[in-house]
N, C-alpha and C positions, 0 to 999 in steps of 0.2 A: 304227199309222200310220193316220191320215185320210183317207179321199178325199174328202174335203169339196174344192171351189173356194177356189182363194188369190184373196185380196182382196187385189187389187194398189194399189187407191188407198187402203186403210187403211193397207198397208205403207210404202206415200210417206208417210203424213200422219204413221207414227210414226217414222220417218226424218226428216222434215225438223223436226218439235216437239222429236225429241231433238238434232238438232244446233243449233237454233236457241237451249234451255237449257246445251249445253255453249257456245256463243259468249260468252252473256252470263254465264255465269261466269266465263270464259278474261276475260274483259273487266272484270270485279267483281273479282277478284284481279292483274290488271295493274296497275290505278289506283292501289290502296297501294303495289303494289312501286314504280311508276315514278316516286310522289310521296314515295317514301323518298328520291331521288336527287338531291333536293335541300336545298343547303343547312340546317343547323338552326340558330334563332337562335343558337346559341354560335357557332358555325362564322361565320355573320354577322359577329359584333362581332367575330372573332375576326381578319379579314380579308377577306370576301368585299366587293363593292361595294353598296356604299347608297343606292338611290333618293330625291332629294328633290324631293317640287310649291315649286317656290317661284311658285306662279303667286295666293299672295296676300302676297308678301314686297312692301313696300312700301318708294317709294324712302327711304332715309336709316336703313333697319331691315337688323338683323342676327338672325340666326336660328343656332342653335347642332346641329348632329347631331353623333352617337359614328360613328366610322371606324375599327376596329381599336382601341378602348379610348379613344382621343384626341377632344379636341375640333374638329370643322372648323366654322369661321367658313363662312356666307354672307353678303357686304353686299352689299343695292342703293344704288351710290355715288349720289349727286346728282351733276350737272353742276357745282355749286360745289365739290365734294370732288375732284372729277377734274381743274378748274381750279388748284385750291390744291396739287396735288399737284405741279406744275410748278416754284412758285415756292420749293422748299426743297431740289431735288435737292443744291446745294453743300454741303448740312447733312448727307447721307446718309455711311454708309459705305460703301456698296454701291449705287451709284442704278442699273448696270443690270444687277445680278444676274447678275455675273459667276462667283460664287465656284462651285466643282462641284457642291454638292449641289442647283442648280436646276436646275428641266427646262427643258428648251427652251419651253416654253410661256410657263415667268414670265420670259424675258428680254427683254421689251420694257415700256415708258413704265407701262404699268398691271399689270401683271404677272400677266394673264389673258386666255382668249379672248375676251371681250366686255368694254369698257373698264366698262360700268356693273355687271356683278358679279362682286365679288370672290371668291373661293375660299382657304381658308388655313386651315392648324393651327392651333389655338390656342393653343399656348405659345410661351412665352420659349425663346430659345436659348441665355439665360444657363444659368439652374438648373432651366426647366422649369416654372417657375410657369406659369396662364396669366394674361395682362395683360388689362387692362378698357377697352372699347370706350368711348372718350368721344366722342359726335354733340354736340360745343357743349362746351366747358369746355377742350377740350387744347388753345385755344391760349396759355394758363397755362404751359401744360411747352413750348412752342415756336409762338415768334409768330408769326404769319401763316397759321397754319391754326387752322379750329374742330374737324376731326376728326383722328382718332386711336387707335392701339390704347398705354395707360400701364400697365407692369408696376409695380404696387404696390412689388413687395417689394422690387428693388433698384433703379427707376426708371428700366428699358429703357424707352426709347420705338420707336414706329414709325409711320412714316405710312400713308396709307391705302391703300396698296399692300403693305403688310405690309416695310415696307425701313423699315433700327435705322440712327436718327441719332448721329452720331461722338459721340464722349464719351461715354458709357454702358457696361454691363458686357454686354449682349449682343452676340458677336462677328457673328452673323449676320442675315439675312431669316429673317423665318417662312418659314414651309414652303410650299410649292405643293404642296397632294395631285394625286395625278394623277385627272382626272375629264375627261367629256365630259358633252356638250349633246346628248340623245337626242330634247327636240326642244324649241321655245320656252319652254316650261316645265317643263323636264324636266333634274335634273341628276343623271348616274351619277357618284358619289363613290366613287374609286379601282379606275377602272380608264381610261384613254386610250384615245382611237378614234386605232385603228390601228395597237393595240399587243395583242399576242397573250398 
């Protein structure tokens, strides 16, 4: 044993360097674990919710993301697409999205939280196809509008609120995915503010 003098400020300085090396690795091995915890792109597509900027979607453009494997439409309607939408509701089978599988969100006139953009799956409710966006040409398949979504394969129509005009083989409305506005340019795809 020593009788040398303890050196009390060397003893702090190797006290406080070794905890200060154990912090920053307790913190170096957090970060991977904590950033295991979330979702992985499969998990994503798989079902989790899908952020989109649509803060360069311009008006009269449709822009396409995958939500759980599916296709979701974004359109920015024109004010002429939103007017035309009025004048064909007696042609609908559904004009206000009565039937159960819609949310309460799609059951009014445009069938979305903001009348200028749209939200909607992409397919047919016939067989599943999905149908092609026509800006200019669908009023061909039904007069008095220029837009449109026309299912090629068995020639479901819908207007621009995603609602199947009577006579056609698709029984229903596309889909409303559930989504919120996280903020003016900001759309969370499939999941609803306010829903847990």
């Amino acid at each position: 044993m020593s009788n040398a003098p303890v050196d009390n400020s060397r003893r702090r300085f190797l006290t406080i360097a070794t905890s200060v090396v154990g912090g920053v690795g307790a913190v170096g091995a957090a970060v991977p674990f904590i950033a295991s915890w979330n979702p992985s792109e499969r998990a994503k597509s798989a079902g989790a919710p899908v952020e989109v900027d649509i803060s360069k979607l311009e008006s009269g453009q449709l822009i396409r993301v995958e939500w759980r494997g599916k296709p979701v439409w974004i359109v920015s309607r024109t004010p002429e697409m939103l007017e035309q939408m009025k004048q064909h509701e007696n042609q609908l089978r559904d004009p206000n999205s009565e039937e159960p599988q819609q949310l309460e969100s799609a059951q009014n006139g445009h069938r979305s939280k903001r009348p200028e953009i749209f939200v909607a799956v992409g397919i047919c409710t016939h067989l599943g196809c999905s149908p092609s966006f026509l800006n200019g040409g669908f009023g061909e398949k039904v007069e008095g509008t220029d837009s449109g979504f026309f299912c090629p394969c068995h020639g479901s129509k819908f207007d621009m609120a995603g609602r199947v005009f009577q006579n056609v083989p698709a029984p229903l409305n596309l889909e409303i995915p559930p989504y919120t506005f996280i903020d003016d340019t900001t759309i969370l795809v499939g999941e609803e503010e306010g829903v847990a």
